[in-house]
C-alpha positions as CSV (number, residue, x, y, z in Angstrom):
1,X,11.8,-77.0,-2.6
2,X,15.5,-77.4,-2.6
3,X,18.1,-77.3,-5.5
4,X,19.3,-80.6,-4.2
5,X,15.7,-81.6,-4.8
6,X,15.8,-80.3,-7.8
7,X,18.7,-82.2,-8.8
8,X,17.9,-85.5,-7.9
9,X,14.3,-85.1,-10.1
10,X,16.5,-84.4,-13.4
11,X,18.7,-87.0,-12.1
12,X,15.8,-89.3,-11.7
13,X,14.3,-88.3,-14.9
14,X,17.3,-89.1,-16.9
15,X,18.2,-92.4,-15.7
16,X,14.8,-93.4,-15.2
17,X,15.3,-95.9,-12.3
18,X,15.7,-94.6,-8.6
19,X,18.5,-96.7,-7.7
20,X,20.9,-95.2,-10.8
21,X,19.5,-91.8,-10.0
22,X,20.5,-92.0,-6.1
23,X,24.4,-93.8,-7.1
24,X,24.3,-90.4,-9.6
25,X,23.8,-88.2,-7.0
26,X,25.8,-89.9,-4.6
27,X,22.7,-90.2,-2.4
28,X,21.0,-93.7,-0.8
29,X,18.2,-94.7,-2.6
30,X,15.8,-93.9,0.3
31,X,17.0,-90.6,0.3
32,X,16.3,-89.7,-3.2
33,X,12.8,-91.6,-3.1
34,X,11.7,-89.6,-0.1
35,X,13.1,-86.0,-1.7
36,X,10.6,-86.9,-4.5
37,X,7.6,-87.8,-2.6
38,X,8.4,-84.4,-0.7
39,X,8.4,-82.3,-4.0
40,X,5.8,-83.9,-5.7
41,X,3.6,-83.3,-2.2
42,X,4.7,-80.0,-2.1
43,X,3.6,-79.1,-5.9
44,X,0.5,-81.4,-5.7
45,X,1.0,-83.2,-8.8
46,X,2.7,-86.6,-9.8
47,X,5.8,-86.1,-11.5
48,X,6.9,-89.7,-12.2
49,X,4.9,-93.0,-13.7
50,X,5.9,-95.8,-11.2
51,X,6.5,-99.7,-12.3
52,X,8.8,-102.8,-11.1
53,X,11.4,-102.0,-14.1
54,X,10.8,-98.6,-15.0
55,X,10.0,-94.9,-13.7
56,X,8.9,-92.2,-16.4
57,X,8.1,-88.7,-16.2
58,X,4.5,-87.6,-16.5
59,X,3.5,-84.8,-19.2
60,X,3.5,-82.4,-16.2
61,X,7.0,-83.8,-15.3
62,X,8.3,-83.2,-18.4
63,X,7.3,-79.6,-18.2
64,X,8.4,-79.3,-14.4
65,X,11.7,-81.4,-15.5
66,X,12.7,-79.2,-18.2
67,X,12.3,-75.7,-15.7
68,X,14.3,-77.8,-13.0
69,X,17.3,-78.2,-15.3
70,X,16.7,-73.9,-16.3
71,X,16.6,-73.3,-12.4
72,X,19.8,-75.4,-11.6
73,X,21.2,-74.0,-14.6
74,X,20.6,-70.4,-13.5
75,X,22.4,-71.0,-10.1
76,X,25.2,-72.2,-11.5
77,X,25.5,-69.3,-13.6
78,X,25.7,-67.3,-10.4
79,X,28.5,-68.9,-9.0
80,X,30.2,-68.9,-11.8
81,X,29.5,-64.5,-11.7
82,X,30.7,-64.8,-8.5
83,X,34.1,-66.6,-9.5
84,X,34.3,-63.2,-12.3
85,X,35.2,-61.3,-9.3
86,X,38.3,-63.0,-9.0
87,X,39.5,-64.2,-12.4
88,X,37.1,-65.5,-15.2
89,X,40.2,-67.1,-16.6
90,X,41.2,-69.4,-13.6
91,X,38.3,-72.0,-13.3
92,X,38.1,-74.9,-16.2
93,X,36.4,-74.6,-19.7
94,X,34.5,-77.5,-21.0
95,X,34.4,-77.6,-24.7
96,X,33.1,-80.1,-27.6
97,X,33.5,-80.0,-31.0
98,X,31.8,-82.6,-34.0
99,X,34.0,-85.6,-34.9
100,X,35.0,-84.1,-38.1
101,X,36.5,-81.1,-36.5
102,X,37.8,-82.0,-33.1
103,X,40.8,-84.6,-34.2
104,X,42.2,-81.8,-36.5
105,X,41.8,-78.4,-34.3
106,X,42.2,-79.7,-30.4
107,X,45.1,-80.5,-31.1
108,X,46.6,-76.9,-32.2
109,X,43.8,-74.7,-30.4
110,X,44.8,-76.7,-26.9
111,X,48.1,-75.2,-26.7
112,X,47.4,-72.1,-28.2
113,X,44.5,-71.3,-25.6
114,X,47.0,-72.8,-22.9
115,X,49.8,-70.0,-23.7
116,X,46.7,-67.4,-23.7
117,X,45.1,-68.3,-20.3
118,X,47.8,-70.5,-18.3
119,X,45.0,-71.3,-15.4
120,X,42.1,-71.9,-17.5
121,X,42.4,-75.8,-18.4
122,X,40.4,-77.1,-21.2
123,X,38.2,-80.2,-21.0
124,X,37.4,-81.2,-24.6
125,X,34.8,-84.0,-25.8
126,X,34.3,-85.1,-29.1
127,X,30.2,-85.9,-30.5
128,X,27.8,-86.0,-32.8
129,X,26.1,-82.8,-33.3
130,X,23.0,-83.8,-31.3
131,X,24.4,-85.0,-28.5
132,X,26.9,-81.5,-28.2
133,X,23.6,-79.8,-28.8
134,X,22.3,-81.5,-25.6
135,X,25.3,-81.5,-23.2
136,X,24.9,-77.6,-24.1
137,X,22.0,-76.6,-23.3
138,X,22.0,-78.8,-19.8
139,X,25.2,-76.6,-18.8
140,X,27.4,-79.4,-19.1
141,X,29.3,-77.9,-21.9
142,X,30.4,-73.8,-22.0
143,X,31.0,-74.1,-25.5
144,X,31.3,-76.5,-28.9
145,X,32.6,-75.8,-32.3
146,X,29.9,-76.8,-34.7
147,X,28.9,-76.7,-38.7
148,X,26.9,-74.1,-39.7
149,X,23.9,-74.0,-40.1
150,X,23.1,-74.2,-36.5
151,X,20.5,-73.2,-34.5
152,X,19.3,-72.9,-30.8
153,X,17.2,-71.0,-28.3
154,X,19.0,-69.0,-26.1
155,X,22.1,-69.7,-28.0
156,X,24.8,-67.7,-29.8
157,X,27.0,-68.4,-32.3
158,X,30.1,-67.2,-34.3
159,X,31.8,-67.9,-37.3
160,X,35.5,-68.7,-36.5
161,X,36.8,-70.1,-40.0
162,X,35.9,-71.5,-43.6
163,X,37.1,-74.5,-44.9
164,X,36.8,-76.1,-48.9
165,X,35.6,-79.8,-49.5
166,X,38.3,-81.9,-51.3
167,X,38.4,-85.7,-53.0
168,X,40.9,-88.0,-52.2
169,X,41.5,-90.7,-54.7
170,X,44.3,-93.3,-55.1
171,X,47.2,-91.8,-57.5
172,X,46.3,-94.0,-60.1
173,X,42.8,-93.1,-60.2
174,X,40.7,-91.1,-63.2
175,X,40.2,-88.5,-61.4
176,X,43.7,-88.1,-60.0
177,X,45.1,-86.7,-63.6
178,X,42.4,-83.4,-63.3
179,X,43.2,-80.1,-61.7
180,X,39.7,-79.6,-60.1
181,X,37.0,-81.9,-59.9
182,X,33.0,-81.1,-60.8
183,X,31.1,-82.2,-58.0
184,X,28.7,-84.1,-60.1
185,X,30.9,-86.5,-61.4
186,X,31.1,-88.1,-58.3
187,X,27.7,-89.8,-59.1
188,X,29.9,-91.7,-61.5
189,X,32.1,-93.2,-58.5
190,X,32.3,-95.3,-55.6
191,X,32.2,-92.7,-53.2
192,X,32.8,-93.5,-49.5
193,X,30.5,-91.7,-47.0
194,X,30.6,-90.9,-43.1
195,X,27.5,-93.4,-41.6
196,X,24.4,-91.8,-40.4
197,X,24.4,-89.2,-37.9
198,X,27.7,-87.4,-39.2
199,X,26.2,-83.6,-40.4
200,X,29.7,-83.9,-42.9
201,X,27.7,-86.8,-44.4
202,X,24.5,-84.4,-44.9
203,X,26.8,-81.9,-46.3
204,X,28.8,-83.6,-49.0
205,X,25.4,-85.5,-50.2
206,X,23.7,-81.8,-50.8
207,X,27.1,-80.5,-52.4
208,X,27.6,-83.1,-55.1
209,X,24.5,-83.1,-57.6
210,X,23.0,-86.9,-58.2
211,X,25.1,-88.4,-55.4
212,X,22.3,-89.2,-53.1
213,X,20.4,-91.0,-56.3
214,X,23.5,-92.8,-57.2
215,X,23.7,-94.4,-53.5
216,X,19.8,-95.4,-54.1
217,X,20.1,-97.2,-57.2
218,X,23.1,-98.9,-55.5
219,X,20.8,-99.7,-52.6
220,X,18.4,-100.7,-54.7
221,X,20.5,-103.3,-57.0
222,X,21.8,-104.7,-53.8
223,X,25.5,-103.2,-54.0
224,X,26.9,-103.4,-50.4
225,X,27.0,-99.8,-49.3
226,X,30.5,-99.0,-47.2
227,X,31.0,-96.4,-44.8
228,X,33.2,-94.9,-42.4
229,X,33.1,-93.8,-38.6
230,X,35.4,-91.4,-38.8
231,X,37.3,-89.7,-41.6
232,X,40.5,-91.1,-40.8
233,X,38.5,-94.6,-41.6
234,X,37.5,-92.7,-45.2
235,X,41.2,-92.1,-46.1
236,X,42.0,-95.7,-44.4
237,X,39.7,-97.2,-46.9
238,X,40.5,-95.2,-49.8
239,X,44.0,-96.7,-49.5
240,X,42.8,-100.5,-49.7
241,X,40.8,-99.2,-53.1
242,X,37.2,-99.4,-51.7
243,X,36.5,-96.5,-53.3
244,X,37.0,-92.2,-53.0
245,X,36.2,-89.6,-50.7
246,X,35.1,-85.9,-49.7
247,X,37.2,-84.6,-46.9
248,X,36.9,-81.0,-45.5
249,X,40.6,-79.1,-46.1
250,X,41.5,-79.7,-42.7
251,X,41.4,-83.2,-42.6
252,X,42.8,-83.8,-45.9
253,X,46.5,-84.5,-45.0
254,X,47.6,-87.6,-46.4
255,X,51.3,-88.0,-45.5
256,X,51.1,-91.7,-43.2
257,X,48.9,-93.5,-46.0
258,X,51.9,-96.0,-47.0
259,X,52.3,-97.6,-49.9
260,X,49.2,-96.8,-51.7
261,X,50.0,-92.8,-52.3
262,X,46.4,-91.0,-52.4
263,X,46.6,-87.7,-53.6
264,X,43.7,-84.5,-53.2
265,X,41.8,-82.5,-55.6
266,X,40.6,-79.3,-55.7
267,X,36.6,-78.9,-56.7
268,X,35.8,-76.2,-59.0
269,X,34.9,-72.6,-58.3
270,X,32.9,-72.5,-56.7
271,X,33.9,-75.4,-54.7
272,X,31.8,-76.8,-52.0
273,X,32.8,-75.4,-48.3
274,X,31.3,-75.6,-44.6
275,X,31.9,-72.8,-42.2
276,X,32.7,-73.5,-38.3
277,X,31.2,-71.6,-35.7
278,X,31.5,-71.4,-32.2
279,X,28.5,-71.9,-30.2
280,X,27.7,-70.8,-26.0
281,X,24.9,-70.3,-24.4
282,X,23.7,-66.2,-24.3
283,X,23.8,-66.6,-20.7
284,X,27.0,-68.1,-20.2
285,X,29.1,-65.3,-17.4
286,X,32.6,-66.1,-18.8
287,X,32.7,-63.8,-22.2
288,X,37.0,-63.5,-21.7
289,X,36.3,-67.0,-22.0
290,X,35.1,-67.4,-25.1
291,X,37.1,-64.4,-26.3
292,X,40.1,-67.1,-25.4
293,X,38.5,-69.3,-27.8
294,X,38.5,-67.4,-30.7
295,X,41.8,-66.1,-30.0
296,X,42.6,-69.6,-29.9
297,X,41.5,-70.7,-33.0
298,X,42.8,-67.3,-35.5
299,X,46.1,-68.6,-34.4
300,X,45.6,-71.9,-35.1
């Protein structure tokens, strides 16, 4: 078996359908079908399920898929040893980050890392938490910038900065008049969430005692339940008075919200906080890389 083999099974595996797998690959169709029927002859077992709209992996499959994508993975990492020779900082770093950290630190950590490694251009994506947990373990990221707690085989992670939870509230709201807020109150207000998916969301509902139940007994008296994609929607929708909301610190700035002024509050000690990490694979050959990163980030 080849890698190229290799690579159009995962291909083939994660489109499901021969003809998207062989335009992925940039192969013909009858090129990628034959590769298969070579590799599954040559390991004696059927990898795929074959029908007129759809091609799925077998149990064995899955297990043969899953080494396929450790093997490619593995020979990448060697060419990538074999670029250390000559500089670990010149060759591109692809990095995520969640939704409710990439808007506010790409921005600042992009030019910082830029001044610390001219020739090592960053490509940065923006995802849920699942989906950056994927791309990550696949190769197709070196690195992401996560929430704690996180965790993953073969993966390693490091703290790179603390951040407080705040409310935002329109200026002429109850709570606006208090120093710092107690995060049970909040089960006394509209409070506007990130949608499913968003581990912020996850994060404020455990921090704020009887919030969750609050958003049930809305639920279940038929209140319409509103909430954001992104938290620059939250603030957005604060303005119109649809309600408040829990930013992290870093998101909480508030100076193009018009003529509605919000203003932010402080929980009490001790206030409710996330810490961000960055996560790479243990295997991953670039460690000046990620030293970058970090570097990165402190001056941010």
């Amino acid at each position: 078996m080849t890698l190229t083999e290799l690579r159009y099974l995962v291909a083939l595996s994660e489109t499901g359908h021969f003809r998207k797998a062989a335009e992925h690959c940039n192969v013909s169709q009858p090129t990628l079908s034959i590769a298969i029927k070579k590799l599954e002859s040559e390991l004696g077992v059927s990898l795929f399920e074959r029908s007129r709209h759809k091609v799925s992996t077998t149990p064995t499959g899955d297990l043969i898929v899953e080494q396929a994508r450790t093997v490619l993975q593995e020979a990448q990492n060697l060419l990538q040893l074999a670029e250390l020779g000559k500089d670990p900082l010149g060759s591109m770093m692809s990095v995520g980050a969640i939704y409710t950290v990439g808007p506010y630190l790409f921005p600042r950590l992009v030019g910082n890392a830029q001044q610390l490694a001219p020739n090592m251009p960053l490509f940065i994506e923006e995802s849920y938490t699942a989906n950056l947990r994927g791309k990550l373990s696949r190769g197709e990221l070196d690195a992401m910038f996560v929430a704690l707690p996180f965790t993953e085989t073969d993966v390693v992670t490091k703290p790179v900065y603390d951040e407080d939870f705040v409310v935002v509230v329109p200026s002429d709201h109850d709570l606006a008049g208090e120093e710092e807020v107690d995060p049970a109150a909040l089960a006394n207000y509209r409070v506007l969430l990130l949608g499913e998916g968003h581990c912020f969301r996850d994060q404020v509902l455990e921090a704020c005692p009887g919030l969750q139940q609050a958003l049930r007994e809305d639920q279940a008296r038929g209140h319409a339940v509103v909430e954001g994609s992104s938290l620059e929607t939250l603030k957005l929708m604060v303005a119109s008075g649809l309600g408040i909301t829990v930013l992290p610190r870093t998101a909480a700035n508030i100076a193009t919200y018009g003529e509605r002024s919000l203003v932010v509050r402080p929980f009490m000690a001790p206030a409710p906080r996330r810490t961000i990490a960055l996560a790479w694979r243990a295997s991953y050959p670039r460690p000046q890389a990620i030293d970058i990163l970090t570097n990165a980030v402190s001056e941010a």
